[in-house]
Backbone as JSON, one array per atom type, in Angstrom:
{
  "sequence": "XXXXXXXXXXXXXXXXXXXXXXXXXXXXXXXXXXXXXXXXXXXXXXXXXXXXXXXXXXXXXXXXXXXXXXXXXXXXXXXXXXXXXXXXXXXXXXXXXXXXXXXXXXXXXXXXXXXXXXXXXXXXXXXXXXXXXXXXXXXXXXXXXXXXXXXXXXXXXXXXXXXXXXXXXXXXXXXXXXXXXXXXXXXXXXXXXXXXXXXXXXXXXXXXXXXXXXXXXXXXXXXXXXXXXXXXXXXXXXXXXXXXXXXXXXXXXXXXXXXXXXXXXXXXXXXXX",
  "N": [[9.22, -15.15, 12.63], [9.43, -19.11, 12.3], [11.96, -21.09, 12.94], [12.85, -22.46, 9.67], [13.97, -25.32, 7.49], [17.78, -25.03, 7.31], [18.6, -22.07, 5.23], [19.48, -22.37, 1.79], [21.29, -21.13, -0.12], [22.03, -21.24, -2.96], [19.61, -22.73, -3.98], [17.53, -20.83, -3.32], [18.44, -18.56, -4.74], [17.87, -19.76, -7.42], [15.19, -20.12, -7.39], [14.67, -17.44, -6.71], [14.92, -16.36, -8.96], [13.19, -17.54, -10.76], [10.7, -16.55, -9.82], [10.69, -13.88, -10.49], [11.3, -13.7, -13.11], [7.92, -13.68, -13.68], [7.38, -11.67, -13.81], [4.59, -8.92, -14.28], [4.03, -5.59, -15.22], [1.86, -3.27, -13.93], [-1.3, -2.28, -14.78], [-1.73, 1.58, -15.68], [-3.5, 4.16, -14.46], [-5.63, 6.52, -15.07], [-6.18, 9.51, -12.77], [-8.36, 12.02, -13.17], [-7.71, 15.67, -12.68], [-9.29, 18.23, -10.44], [-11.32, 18.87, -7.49], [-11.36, 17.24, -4.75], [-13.02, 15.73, -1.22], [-10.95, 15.57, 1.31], [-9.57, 14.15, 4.12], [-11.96, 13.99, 6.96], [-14.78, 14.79, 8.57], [-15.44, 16.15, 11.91], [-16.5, 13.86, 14.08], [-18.36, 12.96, 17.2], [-20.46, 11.84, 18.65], [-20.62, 8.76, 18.05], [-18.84, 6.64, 18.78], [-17.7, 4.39, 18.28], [-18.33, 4.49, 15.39], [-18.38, 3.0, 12.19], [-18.12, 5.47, 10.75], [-16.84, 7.66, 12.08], [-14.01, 9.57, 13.18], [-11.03, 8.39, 13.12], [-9.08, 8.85, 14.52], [-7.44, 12.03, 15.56], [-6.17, 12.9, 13.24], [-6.42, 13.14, 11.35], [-8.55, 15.03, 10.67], [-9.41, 18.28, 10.04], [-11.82, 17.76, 7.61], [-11.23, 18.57, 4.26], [-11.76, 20.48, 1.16], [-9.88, 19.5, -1.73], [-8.03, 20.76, -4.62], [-6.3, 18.09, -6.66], [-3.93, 18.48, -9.47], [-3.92, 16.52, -12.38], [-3.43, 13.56, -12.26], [-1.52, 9.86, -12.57], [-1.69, 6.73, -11.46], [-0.66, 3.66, -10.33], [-2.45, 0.64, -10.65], [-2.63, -1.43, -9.42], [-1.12, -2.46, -6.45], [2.71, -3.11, -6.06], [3.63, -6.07, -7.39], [5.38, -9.19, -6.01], [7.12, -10.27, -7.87], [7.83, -8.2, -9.22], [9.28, -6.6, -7.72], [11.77, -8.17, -7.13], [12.32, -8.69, -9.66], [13.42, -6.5, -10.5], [15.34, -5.7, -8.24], [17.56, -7.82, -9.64], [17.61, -6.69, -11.84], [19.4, -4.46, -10.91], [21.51, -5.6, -9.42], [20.95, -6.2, -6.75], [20.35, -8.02, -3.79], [17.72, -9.18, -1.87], [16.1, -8.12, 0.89], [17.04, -9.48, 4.06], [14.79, -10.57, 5.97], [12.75, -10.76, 3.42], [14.07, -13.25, 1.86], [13.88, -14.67, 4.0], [11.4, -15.47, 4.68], [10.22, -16.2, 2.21], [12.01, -18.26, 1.45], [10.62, -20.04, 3.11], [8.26, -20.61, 2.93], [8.07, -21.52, 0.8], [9.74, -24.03, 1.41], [8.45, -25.7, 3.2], [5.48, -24.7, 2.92], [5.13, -25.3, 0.46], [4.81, -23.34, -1.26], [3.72, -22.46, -4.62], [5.61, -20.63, -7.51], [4.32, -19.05, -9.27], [1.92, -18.15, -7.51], [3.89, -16.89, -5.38], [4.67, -14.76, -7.2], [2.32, -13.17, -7.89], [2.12, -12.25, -5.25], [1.95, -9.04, -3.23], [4.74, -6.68, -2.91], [6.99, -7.07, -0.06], [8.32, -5.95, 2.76], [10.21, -4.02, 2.06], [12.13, -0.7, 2.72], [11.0, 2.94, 3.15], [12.85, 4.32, 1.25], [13.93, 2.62, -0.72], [11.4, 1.6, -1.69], [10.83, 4.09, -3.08], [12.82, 4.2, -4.28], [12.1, 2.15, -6.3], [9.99, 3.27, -7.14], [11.32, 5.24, -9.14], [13.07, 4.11, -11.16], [11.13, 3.36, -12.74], [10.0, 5.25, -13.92], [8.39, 7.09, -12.54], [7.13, 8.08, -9.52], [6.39, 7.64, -5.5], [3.09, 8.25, -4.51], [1.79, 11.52, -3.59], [0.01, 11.81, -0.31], [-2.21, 13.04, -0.5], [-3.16, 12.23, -3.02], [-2.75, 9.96, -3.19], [-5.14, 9.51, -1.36], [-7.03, 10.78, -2.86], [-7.15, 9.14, -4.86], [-7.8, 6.57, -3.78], [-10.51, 7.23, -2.7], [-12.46, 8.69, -4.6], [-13.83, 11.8, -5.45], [-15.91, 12.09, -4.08], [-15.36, 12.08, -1.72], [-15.93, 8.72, -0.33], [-16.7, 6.36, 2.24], [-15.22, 3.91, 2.32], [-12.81, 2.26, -0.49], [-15.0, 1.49, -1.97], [-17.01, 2.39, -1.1], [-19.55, 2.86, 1.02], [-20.61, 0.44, 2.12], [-20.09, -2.22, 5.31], [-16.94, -3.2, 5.4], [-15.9, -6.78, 3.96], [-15.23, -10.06, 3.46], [-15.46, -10.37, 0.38], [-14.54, -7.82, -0.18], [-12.18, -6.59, 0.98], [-9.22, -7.69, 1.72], [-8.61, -8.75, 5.31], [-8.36, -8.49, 8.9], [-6.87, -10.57, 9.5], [-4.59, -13.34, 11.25], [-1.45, -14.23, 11.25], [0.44, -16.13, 13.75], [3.59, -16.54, 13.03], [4.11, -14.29, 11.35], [3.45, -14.81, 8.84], [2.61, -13.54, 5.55], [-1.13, -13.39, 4.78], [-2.39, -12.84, 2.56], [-3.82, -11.71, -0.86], [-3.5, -11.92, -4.34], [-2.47, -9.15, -6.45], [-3.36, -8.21, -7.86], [-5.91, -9.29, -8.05], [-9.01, -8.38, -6.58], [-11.42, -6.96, -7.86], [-13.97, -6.49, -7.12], [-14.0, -4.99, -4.81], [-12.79, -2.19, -5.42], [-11.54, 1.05, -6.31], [-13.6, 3.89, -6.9], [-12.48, 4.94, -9.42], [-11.33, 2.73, -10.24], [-8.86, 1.04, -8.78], [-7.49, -1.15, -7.44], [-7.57, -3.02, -3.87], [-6.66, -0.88, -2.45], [-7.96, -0.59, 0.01], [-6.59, -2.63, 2.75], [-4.61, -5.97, 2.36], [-1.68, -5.14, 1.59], [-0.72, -2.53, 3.3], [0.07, 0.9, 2.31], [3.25, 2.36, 1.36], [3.43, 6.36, 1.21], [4.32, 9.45, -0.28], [4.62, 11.16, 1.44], [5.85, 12.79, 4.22], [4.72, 12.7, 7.94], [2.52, 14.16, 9.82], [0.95, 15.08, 12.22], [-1.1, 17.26, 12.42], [-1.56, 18.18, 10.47], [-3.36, 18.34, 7.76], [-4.86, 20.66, 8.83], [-3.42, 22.88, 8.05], [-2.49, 22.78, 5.54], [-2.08, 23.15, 2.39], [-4.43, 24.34, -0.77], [-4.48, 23.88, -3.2], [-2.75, 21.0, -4.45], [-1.47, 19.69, -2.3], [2.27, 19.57, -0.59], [2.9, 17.8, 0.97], [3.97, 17.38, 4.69], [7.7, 18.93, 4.84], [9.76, 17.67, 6.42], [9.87, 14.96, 9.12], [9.6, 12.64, 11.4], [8.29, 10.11, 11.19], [7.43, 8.56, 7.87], [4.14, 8.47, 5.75], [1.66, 5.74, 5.92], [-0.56, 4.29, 3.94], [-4.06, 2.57, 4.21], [-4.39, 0.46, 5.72], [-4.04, -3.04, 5.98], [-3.44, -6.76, 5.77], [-3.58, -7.74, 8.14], [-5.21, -5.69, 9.59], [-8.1, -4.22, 11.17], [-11.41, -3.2, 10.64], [-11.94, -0.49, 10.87], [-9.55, 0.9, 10.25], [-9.15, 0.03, 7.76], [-10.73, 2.48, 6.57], [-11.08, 4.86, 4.1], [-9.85, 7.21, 4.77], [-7.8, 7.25, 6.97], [-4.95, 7.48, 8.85], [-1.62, 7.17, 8.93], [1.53, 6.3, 10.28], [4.96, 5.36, 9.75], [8.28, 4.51, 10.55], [10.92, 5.54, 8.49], [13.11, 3.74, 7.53], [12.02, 0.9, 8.13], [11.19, -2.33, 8.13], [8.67, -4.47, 7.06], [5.9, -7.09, 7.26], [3.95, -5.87, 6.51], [3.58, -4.21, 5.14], [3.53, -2.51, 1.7], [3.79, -1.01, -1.38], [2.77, 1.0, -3.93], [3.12, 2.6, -7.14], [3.14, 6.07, -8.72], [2.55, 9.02, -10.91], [2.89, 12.37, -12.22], [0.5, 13.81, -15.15], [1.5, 13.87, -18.19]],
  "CA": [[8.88, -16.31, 11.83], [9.62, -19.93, 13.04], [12.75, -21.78, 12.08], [12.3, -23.6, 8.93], [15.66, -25.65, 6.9], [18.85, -23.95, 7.13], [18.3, -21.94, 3.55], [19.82, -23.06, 0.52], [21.55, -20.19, -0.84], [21.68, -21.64, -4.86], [18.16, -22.95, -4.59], [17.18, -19.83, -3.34], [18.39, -17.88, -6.23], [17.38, -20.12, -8.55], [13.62, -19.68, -7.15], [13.76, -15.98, -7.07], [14.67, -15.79, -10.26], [11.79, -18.28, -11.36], [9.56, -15.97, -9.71], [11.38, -12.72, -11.09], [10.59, -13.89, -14.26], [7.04, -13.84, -13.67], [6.8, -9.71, -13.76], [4.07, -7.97, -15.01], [3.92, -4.23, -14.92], [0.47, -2.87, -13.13], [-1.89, -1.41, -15.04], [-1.55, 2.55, -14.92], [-5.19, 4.4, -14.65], [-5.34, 8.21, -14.98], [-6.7, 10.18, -12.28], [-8.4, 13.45, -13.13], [-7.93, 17.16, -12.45], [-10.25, 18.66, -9.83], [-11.75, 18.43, -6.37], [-12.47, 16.18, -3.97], [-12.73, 15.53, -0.27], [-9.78, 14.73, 2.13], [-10.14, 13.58, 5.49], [-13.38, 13.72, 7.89], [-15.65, 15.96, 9.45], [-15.38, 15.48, 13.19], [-18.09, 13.43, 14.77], [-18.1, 12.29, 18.37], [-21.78, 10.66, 18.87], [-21.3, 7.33, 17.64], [-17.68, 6.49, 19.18], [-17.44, 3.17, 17.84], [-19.18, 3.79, 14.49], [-17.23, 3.56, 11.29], [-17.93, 6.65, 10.05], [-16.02, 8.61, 12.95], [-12.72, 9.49, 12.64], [-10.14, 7.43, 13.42], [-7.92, 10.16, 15.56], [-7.46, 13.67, 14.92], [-4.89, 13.43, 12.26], [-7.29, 12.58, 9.94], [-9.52, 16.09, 10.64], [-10.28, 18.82, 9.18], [-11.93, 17.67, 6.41], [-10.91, 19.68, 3.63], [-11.63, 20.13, -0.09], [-8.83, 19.84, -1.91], [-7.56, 20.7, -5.42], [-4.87, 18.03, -7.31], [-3.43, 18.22, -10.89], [-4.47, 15.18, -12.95], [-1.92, 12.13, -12.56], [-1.47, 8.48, -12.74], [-1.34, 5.98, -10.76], [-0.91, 2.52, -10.5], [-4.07, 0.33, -10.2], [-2.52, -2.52, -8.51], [0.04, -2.93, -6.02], [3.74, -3.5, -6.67], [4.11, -7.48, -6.9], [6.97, -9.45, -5.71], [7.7, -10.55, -8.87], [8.24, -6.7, -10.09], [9.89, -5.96, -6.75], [12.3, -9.02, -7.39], [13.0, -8.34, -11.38], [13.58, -4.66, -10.17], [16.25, -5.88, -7.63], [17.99, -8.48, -10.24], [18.37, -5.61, -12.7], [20.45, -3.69, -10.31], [22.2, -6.58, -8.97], [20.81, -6.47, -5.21], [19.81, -8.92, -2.86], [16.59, -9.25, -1.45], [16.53, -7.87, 2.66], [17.19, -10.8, 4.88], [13.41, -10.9, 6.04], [12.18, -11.42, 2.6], [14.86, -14.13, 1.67], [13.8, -16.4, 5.13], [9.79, -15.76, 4.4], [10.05, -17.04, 0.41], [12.58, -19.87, 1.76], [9.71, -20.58, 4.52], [7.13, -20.82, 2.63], [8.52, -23.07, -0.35], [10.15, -24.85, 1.62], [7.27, -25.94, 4.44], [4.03, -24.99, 2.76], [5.04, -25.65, -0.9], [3.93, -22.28, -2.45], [4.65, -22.26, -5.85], [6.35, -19.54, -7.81], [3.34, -18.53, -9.88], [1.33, -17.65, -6.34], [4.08, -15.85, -4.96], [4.75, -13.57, -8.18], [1.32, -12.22, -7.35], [1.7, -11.42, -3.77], [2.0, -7.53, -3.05], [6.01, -7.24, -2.26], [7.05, -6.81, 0.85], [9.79, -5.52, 3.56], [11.02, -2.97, 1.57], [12.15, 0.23, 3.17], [10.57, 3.86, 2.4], [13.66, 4.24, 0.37], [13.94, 1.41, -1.29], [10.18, 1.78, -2.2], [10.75, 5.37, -3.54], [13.53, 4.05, -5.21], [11.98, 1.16, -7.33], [9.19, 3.65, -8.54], [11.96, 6.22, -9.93], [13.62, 3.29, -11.67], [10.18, 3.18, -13.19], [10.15, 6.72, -14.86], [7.68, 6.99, -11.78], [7.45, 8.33, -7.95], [5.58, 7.44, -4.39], [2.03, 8.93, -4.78], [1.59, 11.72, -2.44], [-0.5, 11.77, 0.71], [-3.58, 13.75, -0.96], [-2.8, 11.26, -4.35], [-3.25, 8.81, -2.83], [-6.94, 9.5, -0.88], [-8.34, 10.73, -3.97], [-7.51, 7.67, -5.77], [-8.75, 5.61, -2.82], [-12.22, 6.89, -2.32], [-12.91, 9.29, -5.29], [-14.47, 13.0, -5.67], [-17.25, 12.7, -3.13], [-15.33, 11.56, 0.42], [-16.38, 7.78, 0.11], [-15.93, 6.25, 3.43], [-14.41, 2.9, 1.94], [-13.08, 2.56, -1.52], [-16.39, 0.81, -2.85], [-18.73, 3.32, -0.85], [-20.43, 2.61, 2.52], [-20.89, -1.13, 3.02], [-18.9, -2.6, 6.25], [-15.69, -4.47, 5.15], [-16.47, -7.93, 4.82], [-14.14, -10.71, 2.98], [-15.23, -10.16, -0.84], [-14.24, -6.55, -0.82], [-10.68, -6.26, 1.33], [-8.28, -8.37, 2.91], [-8.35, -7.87, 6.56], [-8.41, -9.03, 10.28], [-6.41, -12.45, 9.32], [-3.91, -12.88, 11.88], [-0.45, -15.75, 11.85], [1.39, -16.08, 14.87], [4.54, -16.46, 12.47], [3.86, -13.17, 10.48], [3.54, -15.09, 7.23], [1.57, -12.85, 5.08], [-2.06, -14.1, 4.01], [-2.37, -11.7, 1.05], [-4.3, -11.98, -2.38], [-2.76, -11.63, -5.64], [-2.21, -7.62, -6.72], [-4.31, -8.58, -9.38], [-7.1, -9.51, -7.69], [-9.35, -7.39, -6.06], [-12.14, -6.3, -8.65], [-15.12, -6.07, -6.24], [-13.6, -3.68, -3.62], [-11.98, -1.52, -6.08], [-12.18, 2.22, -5.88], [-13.97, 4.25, -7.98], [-11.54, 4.84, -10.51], [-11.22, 1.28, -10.45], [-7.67, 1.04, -8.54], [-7.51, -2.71, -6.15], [-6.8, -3.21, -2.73], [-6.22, 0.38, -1.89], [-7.52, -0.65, 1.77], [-6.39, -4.12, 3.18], [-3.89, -6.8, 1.74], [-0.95, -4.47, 2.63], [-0.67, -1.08, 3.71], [1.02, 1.4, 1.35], [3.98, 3.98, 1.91], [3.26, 6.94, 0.12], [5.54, 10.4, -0.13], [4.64, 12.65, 2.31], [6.13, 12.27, 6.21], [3.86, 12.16, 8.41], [2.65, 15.47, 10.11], [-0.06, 14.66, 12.84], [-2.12, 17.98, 12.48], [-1.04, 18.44, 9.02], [-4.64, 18.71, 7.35], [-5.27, 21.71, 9.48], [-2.39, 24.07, 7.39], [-1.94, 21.95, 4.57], [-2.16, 24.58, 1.58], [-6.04, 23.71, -0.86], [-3.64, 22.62, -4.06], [-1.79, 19.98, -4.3], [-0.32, 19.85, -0.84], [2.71, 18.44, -1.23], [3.16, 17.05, 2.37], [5.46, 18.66, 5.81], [9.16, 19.46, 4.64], [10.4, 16.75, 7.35], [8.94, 14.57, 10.15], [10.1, 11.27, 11.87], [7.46, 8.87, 10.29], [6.64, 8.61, 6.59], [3.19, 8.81, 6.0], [1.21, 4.96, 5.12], [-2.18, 4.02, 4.13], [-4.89, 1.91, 3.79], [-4.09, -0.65, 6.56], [-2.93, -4.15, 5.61], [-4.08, -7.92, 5.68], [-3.88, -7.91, 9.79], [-5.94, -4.82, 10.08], [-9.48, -3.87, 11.68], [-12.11, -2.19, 9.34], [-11.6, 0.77, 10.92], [-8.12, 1.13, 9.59], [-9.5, 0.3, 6.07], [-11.2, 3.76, 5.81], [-9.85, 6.07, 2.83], [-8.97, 8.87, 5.48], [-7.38, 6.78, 8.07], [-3.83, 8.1, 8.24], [-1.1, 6.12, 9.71], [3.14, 6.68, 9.67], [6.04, 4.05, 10.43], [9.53, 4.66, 10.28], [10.96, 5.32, 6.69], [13.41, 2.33, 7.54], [11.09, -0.39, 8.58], [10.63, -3.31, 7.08], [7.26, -4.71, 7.59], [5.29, -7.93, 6.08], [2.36, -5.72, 6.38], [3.62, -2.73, 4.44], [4.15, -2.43, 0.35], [3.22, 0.07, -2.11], [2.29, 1.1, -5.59], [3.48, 4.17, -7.94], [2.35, 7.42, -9.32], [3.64, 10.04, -11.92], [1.98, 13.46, -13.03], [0.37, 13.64, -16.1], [1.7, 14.39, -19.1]],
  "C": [[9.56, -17.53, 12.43], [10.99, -20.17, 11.92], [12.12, -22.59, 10.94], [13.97, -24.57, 8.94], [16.54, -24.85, 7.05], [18.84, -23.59, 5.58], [19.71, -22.0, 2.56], [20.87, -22.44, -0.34], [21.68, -20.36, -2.11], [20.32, -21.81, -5.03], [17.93, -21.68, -4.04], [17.17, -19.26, -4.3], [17.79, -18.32, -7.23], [15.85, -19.84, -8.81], [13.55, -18.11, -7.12], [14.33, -15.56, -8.23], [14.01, -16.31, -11.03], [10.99, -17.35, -11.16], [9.76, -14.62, -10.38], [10.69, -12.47, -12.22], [9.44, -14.0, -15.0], [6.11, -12.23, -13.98], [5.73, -9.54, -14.47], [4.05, -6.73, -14.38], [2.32, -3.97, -14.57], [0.1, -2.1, -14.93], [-1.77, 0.39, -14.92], [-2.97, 3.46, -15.18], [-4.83, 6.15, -14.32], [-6.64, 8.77, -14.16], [-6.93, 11.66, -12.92], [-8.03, 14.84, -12.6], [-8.82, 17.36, -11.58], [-9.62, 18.53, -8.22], [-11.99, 17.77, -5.57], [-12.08, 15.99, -2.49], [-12.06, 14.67, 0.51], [-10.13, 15.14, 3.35], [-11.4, 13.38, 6.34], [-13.47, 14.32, 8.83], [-15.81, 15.46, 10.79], [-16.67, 15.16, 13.59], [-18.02, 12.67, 16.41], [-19.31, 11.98, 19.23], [-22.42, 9.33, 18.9], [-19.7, 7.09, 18.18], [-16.95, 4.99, 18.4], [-17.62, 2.81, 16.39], [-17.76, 3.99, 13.37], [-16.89, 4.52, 10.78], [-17.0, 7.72, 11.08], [-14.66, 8.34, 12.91], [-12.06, 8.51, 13.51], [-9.28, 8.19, 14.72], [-8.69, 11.03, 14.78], [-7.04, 14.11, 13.87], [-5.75, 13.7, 11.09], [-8.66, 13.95, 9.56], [-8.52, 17.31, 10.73], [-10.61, 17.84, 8.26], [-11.39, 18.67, 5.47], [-11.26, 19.55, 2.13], [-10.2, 21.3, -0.74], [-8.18, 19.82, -3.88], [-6.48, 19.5, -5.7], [-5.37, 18.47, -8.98], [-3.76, 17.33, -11.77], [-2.93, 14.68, -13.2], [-2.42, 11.29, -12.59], [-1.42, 8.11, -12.01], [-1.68, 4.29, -11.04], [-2.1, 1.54, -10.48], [-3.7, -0.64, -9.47], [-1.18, -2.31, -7.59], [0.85, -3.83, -6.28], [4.01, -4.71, -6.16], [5.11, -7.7, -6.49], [7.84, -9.81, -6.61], [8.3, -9.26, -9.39], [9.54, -6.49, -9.14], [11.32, -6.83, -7.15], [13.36, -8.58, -8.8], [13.85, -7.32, -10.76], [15.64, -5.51, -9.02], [17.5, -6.65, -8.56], [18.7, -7.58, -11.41], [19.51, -4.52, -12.1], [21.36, -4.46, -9.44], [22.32, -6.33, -7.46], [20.0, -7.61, -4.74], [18.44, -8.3, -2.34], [16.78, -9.12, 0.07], [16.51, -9.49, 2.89], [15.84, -11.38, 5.12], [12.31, -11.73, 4.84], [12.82, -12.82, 2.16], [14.39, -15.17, 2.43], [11.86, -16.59, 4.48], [9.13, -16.67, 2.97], [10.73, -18.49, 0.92], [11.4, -20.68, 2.69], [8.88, -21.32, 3.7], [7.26, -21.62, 1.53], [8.69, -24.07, 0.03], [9.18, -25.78, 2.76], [6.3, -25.91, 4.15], [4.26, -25.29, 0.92], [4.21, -25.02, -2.01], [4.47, -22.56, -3.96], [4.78, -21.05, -6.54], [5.03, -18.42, -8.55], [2.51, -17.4, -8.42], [2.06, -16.84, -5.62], [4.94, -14.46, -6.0], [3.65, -12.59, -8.08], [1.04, -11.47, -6.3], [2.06, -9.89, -4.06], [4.0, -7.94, -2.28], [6.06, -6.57, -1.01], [8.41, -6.46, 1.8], [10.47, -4.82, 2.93], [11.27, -1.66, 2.45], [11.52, 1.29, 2.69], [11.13, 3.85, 1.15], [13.95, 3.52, -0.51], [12.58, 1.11, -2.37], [10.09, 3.19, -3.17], [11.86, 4.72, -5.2], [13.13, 2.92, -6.38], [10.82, 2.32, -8.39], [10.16, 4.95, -9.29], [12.67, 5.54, -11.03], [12.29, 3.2, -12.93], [9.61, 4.44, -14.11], [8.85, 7.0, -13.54], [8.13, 7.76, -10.58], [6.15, 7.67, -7.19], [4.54, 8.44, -4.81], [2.23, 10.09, -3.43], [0.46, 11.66, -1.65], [-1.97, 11.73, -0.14], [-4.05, 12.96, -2.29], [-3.56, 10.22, -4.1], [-4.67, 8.5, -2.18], [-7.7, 9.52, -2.03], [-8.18, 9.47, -4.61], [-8.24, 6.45, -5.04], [-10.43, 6.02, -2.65], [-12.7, 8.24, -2.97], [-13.21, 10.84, -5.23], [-15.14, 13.34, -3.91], [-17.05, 12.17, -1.82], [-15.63, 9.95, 0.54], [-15.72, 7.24, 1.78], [-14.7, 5.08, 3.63], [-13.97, 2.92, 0.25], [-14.6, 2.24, -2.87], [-17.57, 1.02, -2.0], [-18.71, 3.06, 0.34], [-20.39, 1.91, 2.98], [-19.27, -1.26, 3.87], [-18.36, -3.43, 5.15], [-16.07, -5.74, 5.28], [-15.1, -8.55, 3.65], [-14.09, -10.77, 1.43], [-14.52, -8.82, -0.85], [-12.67, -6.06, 0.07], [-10.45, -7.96, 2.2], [-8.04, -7.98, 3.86], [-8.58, -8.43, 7.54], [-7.96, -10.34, 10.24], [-4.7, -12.31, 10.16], [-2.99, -14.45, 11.83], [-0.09, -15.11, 12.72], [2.94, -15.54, 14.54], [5.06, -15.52, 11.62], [4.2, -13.88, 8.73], [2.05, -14.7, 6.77], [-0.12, -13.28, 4.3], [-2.55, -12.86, 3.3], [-2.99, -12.19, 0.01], [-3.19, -11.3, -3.32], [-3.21, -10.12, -6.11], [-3.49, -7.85, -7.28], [-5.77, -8.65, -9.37], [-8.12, -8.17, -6.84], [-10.49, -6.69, -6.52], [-13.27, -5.9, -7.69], [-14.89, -5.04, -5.31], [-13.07, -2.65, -4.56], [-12.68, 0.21, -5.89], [-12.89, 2.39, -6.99], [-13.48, 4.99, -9.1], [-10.56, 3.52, -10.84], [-9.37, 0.57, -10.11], [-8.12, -0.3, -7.17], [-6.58, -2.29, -5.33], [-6.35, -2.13, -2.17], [-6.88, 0.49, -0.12], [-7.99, -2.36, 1.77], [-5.53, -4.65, 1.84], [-2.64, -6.38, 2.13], [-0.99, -3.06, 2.71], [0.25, -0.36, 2.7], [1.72, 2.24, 1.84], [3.55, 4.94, 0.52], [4.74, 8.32, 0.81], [5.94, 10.9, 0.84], [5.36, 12.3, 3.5], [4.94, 12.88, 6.44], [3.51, 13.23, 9.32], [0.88, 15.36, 10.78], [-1.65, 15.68, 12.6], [-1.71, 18.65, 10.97], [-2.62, 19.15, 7.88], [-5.08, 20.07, 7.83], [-4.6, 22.94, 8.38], [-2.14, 23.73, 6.21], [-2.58, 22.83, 2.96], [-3.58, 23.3, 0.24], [-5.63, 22.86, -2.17], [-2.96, 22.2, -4.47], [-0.7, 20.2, -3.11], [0.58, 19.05, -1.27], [3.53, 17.72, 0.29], [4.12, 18.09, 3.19], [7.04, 18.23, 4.75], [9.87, 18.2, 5.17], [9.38, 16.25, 8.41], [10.12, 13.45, 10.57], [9.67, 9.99, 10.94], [7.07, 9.11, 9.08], [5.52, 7.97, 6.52], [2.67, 6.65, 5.05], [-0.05, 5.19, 5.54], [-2.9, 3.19, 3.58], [-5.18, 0.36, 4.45], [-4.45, -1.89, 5.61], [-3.7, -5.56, 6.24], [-4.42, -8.24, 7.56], [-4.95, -6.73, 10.11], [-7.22, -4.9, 10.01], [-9.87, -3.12, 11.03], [-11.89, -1.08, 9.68], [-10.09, 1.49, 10.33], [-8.22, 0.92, 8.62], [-10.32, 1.27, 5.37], [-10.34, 4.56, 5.04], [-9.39, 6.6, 3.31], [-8.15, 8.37, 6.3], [-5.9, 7.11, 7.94], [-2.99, 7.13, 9.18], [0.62, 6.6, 9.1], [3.8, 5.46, 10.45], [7.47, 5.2, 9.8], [10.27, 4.31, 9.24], [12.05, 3.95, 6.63], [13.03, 1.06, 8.03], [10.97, -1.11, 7.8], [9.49, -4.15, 8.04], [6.89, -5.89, 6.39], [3.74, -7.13, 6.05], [1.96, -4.07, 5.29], [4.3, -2.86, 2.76], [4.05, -1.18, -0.28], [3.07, 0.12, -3.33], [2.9, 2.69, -6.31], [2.61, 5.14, -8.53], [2.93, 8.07, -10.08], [2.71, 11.07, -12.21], [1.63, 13.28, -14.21], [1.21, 14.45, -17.02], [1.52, 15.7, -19.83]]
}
């Protein structure tokens, strides 16, 4: 990110706890019980088309039993992420601290607009840890597809049509990595079909599992509950910089559980009741 002012450290606080104060809690939408198809049937005729997999990671297809849970319908704002930090009396990473000072202070966001963004630069951990704070956990792997693209395999969450700019956030690129993101909130037209926003594009989500390249192949029929260990924890649904092909439901993708990223957030889950 570019230099802006040397930051403020009082006005700072004082602004993230304007925006703090802005929390709302997501919506939480109950996924069913059953069946439905995870990952994609290998195809290697159309090389370029969207429907072909992305890699390998992402094949077998498989049908796969879960449990019926919850999950969030929107991704976790910054305002939540924020509150959440204020109640346990932590600071905000360094990254997020210069990007909020940046952007107040240079483009003159106001607090309302960035209570809606999707939060950002959090670590796995850090992310695990706000949804347990939440009587909550990280969705896992298989959780998280079905809620992205339903029962019947969709290839995006709102079916077939290419990606275009009503239905995800995607291929928008700064130099400065300041995030061009919509509000959690927003999102109704792309939505899956259990009516959950932004589940591909705006930012990328961490979910439970690590990250286990041929994993689908062994991965037991229900409720996998991801590999044991790995290097990378498992995200998905690529993120406001990403290419449609990275906004397919199956597209699988891992980073390093301590990364902080403006292109990576997430949302919560819990079993049912």
């Amino acid at each position: 990110m570019s230099p802006a002012q040397s930051v403020d450290p009082q006005q700072l606080t004082l602004r993230l706890a304007a925006i703090a104060r802005l929390a709302a809690l997501s919506p939480t939408v109950a996924i069913p019980a059953g069946w439905f198809l995870m990952g994609t049937p290998r195809k290697d005729d159309d090389p370029f088309g969207l429907e072909t997999q992305y890699d390998d990671t992402e094949s077998p297809q498989r049908r796969v039993w879960l449990d019926a849970y919850e999950m969030d319908r929107d991704e976790v704002s910054l305002a939540e992420y924020l509150a959440h930090l204020r109640r346990h009396r932590r600071q905000p990473p360094d990254e997020l601290q210069r990007l909020i000072w940046h952007v107040i202070t240079v483009h003159a966001m106001p607090d309302y607009v960035l209570a809606h963004w999707p939060a950002l630069y959090m670590t796995w951990a850090e992310a695990a840890d706000f949804c347990r704070a939440q009587g909550k956990r990280l969705p896992m792997e298989a959780e998280w597809e079905k809620a992205a693209r339903g029962s019947e395999g969709n290839l995006f969450p709102w079916g077939r049509a290419t990606p275009e700019s009503g239905l995800a956030v995607f291929g928008q690129y700064h130099a400065h990595e300041i995030p061009l993101v919509a509000a959690v909130d927003s999102g109704e037209e792309g939505q899956s079909p259990y009516g959950l926003r932004h589940m591909a594009g705006n930012v990328a989500e961490w979910v439970q599992d690590w990250f286990l390249f041929d994993y689908y192949a062994i991965m037991p029929e229900r409720n996998p509950p991801g590999p044991n260990a790995g290097r990378y924890k498992s995200v998905r649904g690529g993120s406001w910089k990403s290419k449609p092909n990275m906004l397919r439901a199956a597209t699988r993708g891992g980073a390093l559980p301590d990364q902080r990223s403006p292109t990576i957030g997430f949302r919560c889950a819990k079993s049912a009741s």
